[in-house]
C-alpha positions as CSV (number, residue, x, y, z in Angstrom):
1,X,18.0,-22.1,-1.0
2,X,15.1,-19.7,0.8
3,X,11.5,-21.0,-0.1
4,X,9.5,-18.2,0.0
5,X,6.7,-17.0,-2.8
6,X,6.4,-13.7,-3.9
7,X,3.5,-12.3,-3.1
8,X,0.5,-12.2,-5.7
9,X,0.4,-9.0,-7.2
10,X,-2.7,-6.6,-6.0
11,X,-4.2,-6.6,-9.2
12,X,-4.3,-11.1,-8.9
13,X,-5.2,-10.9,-4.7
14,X,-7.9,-8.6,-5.6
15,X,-9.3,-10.7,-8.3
16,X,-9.3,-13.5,-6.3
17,X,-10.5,-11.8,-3.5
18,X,-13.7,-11.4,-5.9
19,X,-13.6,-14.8,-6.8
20,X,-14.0,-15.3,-2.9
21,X,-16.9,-13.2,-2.2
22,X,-18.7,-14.3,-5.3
23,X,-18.6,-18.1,-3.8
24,X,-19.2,-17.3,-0.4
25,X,-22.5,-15.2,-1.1
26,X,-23.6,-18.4,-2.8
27,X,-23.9,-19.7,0.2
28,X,-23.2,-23.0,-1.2
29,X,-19.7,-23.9,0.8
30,X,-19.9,-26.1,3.7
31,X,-18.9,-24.9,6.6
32,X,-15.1,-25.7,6.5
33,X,-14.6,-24.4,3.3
34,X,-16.2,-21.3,4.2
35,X,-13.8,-21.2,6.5
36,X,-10.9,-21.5,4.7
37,X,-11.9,-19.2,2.5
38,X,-12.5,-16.8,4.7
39,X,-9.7,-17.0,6.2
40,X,-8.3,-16.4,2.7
41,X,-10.0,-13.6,2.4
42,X,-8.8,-11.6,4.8
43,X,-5.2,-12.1,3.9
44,X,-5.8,-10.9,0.8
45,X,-7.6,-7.9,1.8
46,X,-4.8,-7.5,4.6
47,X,-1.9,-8.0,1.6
48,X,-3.8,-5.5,-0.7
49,X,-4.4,-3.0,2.6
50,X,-0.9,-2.9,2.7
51,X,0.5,-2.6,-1.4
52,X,-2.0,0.2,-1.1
53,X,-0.5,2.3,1.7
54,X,3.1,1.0,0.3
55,X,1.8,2.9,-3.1
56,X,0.6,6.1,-1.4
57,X,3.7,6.4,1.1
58,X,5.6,6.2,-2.7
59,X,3.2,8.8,-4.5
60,X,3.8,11.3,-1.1
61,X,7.6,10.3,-1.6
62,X,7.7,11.5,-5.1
63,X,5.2,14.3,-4.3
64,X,7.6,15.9,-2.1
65,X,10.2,15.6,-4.1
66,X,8.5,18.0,-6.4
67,X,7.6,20.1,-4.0
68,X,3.7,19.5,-3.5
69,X,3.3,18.3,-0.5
70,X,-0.2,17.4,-0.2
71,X,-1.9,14.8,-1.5
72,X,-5.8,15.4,-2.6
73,X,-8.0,12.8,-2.0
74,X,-10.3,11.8,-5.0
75,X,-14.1,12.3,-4.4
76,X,-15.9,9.2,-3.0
77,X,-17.7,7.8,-5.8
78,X,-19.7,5.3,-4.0
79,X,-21.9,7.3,-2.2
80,X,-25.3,7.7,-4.4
């Protein structure tokens, strides 16, 4: 029998991800847990870096299949 977890979806690692930057910025953590949850952090971020490109290498896929090519990229709404 394989152990392995699925990974959490990117709608639960960015949550959490939140839930992360919210505790850090309180700047009540000791330094270990910090830390860890840093180091947390950037998993996430690196897991939901990737189920995003996965998703756009699948939206060009079926893109081409229709026969549009390119792929527009929405405007950047957080520039003010």
């Amino acid at each position: 029998m394989t152990d392995t977890k699925a990974a959490p979806s990117f709608e639960a690692s960015l949550s959490e991800l939140e839930a992360i930057v919210t505790q850090m910025e309180s700047g009540d953590l000791p330094l270990a847990e910090a830390l860890q949850k840093f180091e947390r952090g950037i998993a996430l971020s690196r897991a939901s870096q990737q189920a995003l490109e996965q998703a756009e290498q699948k939206v060009k896929i079926l893109l081409a299949e229709q026969g549009t090519e390119k792929l527009t990229d929405l405007p950047d709404n957080t520039a003010s």
